[in-house]
C-alpha positions in Angstrom: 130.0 81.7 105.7 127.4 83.4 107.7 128.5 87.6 108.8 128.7 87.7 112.3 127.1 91.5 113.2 126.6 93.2 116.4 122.8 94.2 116.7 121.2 96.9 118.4 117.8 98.9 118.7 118.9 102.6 118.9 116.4 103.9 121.3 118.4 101.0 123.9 122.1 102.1 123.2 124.6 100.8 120.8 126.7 99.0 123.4 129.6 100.7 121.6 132.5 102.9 122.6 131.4 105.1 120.5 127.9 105.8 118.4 128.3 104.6 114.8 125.4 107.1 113.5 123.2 109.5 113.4 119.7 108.5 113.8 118.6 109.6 110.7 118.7 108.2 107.5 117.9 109.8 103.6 118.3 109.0 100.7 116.6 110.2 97.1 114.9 109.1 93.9 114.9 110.9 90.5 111.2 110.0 89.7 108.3 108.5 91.9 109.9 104.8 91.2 108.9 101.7 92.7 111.3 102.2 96.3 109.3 105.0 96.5 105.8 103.5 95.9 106.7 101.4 98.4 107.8 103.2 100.7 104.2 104.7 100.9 102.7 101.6 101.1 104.7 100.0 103.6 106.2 102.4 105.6 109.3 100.6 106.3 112.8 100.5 104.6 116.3 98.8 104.9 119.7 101.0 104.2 122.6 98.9 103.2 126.1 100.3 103.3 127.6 99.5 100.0 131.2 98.4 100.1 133.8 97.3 97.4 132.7 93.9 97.4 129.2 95.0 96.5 129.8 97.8 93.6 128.4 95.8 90.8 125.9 93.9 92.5 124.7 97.3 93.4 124.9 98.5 90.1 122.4 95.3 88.7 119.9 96.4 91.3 119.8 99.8 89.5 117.8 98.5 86.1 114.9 100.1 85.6 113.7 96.7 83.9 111.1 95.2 85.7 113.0 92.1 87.3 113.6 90.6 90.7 116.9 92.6 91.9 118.2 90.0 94.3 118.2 87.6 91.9 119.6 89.3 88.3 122.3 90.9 91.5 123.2 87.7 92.6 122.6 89.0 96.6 121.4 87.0 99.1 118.7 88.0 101.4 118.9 88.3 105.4 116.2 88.7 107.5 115.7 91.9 109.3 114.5 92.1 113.2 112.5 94.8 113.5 111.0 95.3 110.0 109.8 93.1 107.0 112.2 94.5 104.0 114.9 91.9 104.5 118.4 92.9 104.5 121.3 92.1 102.2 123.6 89.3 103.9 127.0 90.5 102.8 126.1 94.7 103.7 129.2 95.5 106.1 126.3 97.8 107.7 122.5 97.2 107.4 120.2 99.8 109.0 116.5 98.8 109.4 114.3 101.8 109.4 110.8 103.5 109.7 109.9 105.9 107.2 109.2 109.5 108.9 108.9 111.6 105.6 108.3 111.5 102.3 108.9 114.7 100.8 108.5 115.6 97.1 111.2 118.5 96.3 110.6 121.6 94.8 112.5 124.2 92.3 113.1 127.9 93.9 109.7 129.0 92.8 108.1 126.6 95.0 107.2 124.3 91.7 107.5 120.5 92.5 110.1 118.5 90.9 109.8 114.8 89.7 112.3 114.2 92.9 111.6 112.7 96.1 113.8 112.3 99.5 113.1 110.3 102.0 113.8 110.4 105.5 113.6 107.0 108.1 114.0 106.8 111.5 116.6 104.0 112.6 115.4 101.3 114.3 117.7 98.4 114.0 121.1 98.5 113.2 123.9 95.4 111.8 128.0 95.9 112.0 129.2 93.0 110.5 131.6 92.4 113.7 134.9 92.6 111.7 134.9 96.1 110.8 134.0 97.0 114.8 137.7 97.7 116.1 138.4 98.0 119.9 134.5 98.8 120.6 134.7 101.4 117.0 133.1 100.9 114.0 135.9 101.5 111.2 134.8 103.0 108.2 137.8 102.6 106.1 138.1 99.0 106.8 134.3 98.0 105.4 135.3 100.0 101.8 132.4 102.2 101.5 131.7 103.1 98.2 130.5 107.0 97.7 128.3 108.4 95.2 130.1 111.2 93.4 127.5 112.5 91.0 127.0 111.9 87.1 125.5 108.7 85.7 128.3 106.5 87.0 130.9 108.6 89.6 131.7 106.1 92.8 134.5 106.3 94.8 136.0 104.5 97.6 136.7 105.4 100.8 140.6 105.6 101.4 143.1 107.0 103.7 142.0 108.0 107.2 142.5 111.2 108.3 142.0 111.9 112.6 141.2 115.5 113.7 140.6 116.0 117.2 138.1 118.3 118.0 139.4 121.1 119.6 139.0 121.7 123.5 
């Protein structure tokens, strides 16, 4: 069964009754690996939210054996809109993005690290419609999984908690 998502370009609105992000995404590599070779070359990423559903499929895509990830994963591909990297189908969230930096990090003497971050801009962003409730993304409802340090630390998002700001 095809994912129904909601779709939007950031820099036109979300459409939303509220903004599901910031517009900048990060993430990191231990080592200059192939995501980041990549990312130098093409200049273009996709960020997928990784729920539940997806935790060991996730965890296949994290060999460092030279294979096709998709496939040893078992994911299926979706095409993006506004970049090439294609998109996995069953992401509760996909964001399609434009690398801005590329920054190699460094230790407290200024000595460079085998580390890299990168930052994207977003530029295309799919809610699988389910998980959008009363015009609000719901964050608890897509089951993110959460990286919690160590070799293999995950946990899942749980209980909502509400705190208005105050006035």
């Amino acid at each position: 069964m095809e994912r129904v998502t909601h779709f939007y370009r950031p820099a036109e609105g979300h459409g939303l009754l509220h903004d599901p992000f910031n517009s900048i995404v990060g993430f990191s590599s231990i080592g200059h690996k192939d995501t980041v070779a990549n990312l130098e070359v093409t200049g273009e990423f996709v960020w997928n939210l990784v729920s539940r559903d997806l935790a060991e499929a996730m965890n296949e895509t994290s060999t460092m054996d030279r294979v096709d990830e998709w496939e040893r994963a078992g994911l299926e591909a979706a095409a993006s809109v506004v970049v090439a990297p294609p998109r996995v189908a069953a992401a509760p969230v996909s964001f399609e993005c434009k690398v801005t930096q590329i920054v190699r990090l460094a230790d407290q003497d200024g000595g460079e690290v085998d580390a890299w971050m990168t930052f994207g801009e977003v530029v295309g962003v799919h809610i699988d419609e389910q998980f959008l409730v009363d015009g609000i993304y719901d964050t608890a409802l897509a089951r993110p999984l959460l990286r919690a340090g160590g070799p293999s630390a995950y946990y899942e998002v749980g209980e909502r908690l509400d705190l208005r700001r105050p006035r």
